[in-house]
Each structure stands twice: as C-alpha cells, then as structure tokens.
C-alpha positions in Angstrom: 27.7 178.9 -29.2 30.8 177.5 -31.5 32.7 175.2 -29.7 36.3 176.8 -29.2 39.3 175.8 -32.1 42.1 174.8 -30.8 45.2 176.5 -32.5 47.3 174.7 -35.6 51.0 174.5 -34.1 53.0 176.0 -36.6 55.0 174.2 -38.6 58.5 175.6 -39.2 59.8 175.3 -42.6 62.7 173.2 -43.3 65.1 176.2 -43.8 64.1 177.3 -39.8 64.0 173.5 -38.9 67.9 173.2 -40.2 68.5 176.7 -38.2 66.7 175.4 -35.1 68.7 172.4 -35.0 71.9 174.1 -35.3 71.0 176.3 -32.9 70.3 173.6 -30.6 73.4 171.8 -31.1 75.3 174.5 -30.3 75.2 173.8 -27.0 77.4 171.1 -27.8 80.4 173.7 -28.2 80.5 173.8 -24.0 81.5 170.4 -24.0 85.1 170.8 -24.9 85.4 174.0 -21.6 83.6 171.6 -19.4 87.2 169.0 -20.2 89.6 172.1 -19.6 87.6 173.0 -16.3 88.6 169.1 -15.1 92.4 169.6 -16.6 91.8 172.8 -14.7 90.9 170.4 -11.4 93.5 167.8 -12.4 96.1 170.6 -11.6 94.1 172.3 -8.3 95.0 168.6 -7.0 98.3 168.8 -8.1 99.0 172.1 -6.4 96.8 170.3 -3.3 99.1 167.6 -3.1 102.6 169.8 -3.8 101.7 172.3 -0.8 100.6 169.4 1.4 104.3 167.5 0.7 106.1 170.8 1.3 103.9 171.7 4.7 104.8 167.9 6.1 108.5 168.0 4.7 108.7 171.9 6.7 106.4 171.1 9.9 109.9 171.1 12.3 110.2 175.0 11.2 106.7 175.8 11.1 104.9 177.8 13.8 101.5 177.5 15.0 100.3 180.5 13.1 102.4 179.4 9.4 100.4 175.7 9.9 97.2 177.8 10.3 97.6 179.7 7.1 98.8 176.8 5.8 95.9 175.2 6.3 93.8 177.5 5.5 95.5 177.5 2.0 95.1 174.0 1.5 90.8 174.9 2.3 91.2 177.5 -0.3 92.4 175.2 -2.7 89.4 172.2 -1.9 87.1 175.1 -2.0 87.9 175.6 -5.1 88.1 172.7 -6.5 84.5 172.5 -5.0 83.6 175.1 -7.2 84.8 173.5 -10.2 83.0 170.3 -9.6 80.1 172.1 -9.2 80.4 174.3 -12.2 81.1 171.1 -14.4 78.1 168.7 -13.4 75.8 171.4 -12.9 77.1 173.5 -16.0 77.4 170.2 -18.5 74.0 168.9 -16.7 71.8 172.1 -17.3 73.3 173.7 -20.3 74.7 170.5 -22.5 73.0 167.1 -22.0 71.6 165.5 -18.8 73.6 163.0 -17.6 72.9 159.4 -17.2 73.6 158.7 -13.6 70.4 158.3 -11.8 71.2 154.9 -10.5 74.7 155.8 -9.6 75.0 155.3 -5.9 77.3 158.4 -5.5 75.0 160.8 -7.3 74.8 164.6 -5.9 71.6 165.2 -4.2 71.2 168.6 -5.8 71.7 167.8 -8.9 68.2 166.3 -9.1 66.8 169.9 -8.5 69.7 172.4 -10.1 68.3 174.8 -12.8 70.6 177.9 -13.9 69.1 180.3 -11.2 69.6 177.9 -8.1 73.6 177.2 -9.7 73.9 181.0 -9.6 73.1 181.1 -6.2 75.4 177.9 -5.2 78.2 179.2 -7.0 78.4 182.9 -5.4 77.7 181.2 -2.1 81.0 179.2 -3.0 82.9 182.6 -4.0 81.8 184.2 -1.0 83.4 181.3 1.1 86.9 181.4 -1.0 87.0 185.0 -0.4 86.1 184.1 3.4 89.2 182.1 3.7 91.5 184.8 1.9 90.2 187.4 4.2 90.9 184.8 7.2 94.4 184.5 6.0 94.7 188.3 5.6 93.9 188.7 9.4 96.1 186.1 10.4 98.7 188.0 8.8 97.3 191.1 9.0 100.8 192.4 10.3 102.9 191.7 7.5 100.2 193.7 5.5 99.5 197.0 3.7 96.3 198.5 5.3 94.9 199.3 2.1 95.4 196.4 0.5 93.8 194.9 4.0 90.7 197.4 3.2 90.1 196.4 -0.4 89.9 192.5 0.3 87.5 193.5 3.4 85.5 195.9 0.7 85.7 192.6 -2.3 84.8 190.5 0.4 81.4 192.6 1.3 80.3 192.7 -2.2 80.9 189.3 -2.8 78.4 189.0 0.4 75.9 191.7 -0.6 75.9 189.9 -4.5 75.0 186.5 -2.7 72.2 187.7 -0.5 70.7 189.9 -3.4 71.3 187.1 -5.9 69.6 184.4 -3.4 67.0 187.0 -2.9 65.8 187.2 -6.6 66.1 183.8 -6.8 63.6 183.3 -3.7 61.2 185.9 -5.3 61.7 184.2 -9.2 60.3 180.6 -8.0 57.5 182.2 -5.6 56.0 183.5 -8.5 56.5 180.7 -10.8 54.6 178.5 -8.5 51.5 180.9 -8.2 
C-alpha cells in the first residue's frame, strides 16, 4: 500500500496575493467609526454630567417620583454608554486588530474570550436592559401617557427580549457543535 500524499497548499498568484491583502486591510476602514463611537461617548458623558447638574440645581422642586425618573435617566444614559464601550473594544478587538493590553491591570475579563457570536449576544442583552429602563420610566409615568404609545414600547420591549433569548439560544447550540 502507497503511503498517503499530503496535499501541495496552493499557492496564490501575485495578482490574488495583492487582492487578498487588500482585502485584508480593509478592515482597517472600521478604525475611523470605532473614534466617532468614543466622540459618540465623549458626548453621552457630557449629557451625563449636564442632566446630573440640572437634577442637583432642581432637587428643592423635585418630587420623589421626578428624582426616580430622573434617575432612571441618568441609568439610561450609563447603560448606554456601556454599550458603546463594549461595541468599541470588542468591535476594534475582533474585527480590526487585537489589542495590546494583556498586562494592563484594568483589562476586561471578557475580552479574553469575545468572538462576534458571544458580542451579539452581550450587546442585545445590553439593548434589552436600555429598553428595560425606558419601559420602567413609561410606568412610572404611565399617567401622563397615551396607551398606545404605552402598548408599542411594551410590544418593542418583548421583541427586544424574544431576539435575546433566541439569539443566546443559537449561540448556545453554535459552540456545542463546534466543540464535538
């Protein structure tokens, strides 16, 4: 019996080399949205920081349920700003370039096992808690509001929800059968 040939990698041409290459720079053209998304964060702190200054300059005229929402607002806006942070590590650190940080006391846990699936799953998980907290504030202030607009952020809300949970699902399923 032969012994079994192993089989000669191909070797592209130069032509699909240079295409290949281009192709794999490309990726490269994320970097600049990654910036905006922290310019983006720059200005969630601003807005942060302005609401904060106008709920301490107001706290003599607020009640107990206008500091709640408040509040609440001011969650929104972290959550948020969550998601951005997350979106821009993760994002620059699967899709761009990996990022040199490994001995950085301060580096994110997850960020060691992130791949575009599990980021899916993180980031609807954070969309389902921003719509959480608008749906809060609705039904602290469910009063001063339109029942059908009440119904339509309870329906968004659920399909947010259902998304997550079917999302995480396939996700769950995905990595049982890559590690068979």
């Amino acid at each position: 019996m032969e012994p079994k040939k192993e089989p000669v990698p191909h070797q592209p041409g130069a032509g699909q080399q240079l295409l290949e290459n281009i192709i794999f720079a490309s990726r490269w053209i994320q970097a600049p949205l990654y910036v905006g998304l922290i310019v983006a964060g720059i200005l969630y702190a601003y807005k942060f920081a302005e609401h904060l200054w106008h709920m301490i300059h107001g706290i003599q005229s607020l009640d107990e349920t206008m500091i709640m929402l408040g509040v609440l607002t001011l969650v929104d806006i972290t959550m948020v700003a969550n998601l951005l942070v997350m979106v821009i590590v993760g994002g620059y650190a699967t899709f761009v370039s990996r990022l040199d940080i490994d001995g950085h006391p301060d580096k994110p846990d997850w960020l060691d096992h992130i791949d575009a699936g599990t980021m899916k799953v993180k980031l609807a998980g954070s969309l389902v808690g921003v719509s959480g907290i608008h749906l809060l504030q609705t039904f602290i202030n469910v009063k001063e509001l339109d029942e059908k607009a009440v119904m339509w952020q309870v329906i968004i809300h659920s399909v947010f929800l259902l998304s997550s949970i079917m999302l995480a699902w396939t996700e769950r399923v995905l990595h049982a059968n890559h590690a068979r």
